[in-house]
C-alpha positions, 0 to 999 in steps of 0.5 A: 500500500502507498501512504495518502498523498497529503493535500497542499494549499496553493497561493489561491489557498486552493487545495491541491496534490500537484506543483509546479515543474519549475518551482515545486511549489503548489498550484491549483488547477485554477492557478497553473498553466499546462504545457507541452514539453516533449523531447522525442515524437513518440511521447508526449509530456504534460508539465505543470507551471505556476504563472511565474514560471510560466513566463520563466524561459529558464525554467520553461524553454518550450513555452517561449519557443513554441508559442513565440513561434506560433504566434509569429506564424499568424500575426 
């Protein structure tokens, strides 16, 4: 049996079980953003970020080069 994942509280003092991939601090489905951060074809990658690390590119590479690219794209 694996122990119970304790429930943390976000910065929206949302309770939740997920962090953010850059920071490790807890968010909230409300307060994170998901994106795309796959290495190869074959798989696909779901990170979570809280909005401070969202617009890190340190911290989330693909965000900045993915949607930067696409909006340019269209613009």
């Amino acid at each position: 049996m694996f122990p119970a994942r304790k429930m943390n509280a976000c910065a929206c003092a949302t309770k939740t079980s997920a962090f953010c991939e850059g920071c490790g601090n807890p968010v909230s489905r409300d307060c994170s953003f998901q994106e795309i951060v796959s290495r190869d074809l074959r798989t696909v990658a779901i990170s979570t970020f809280c909005p401070a690390c969202k617009e890190d590119p340190g911290k989330n590479t693909w965000g900045a080069l993915y949607w930067d690219t696409l909006v340019g794209l269209y613009t």
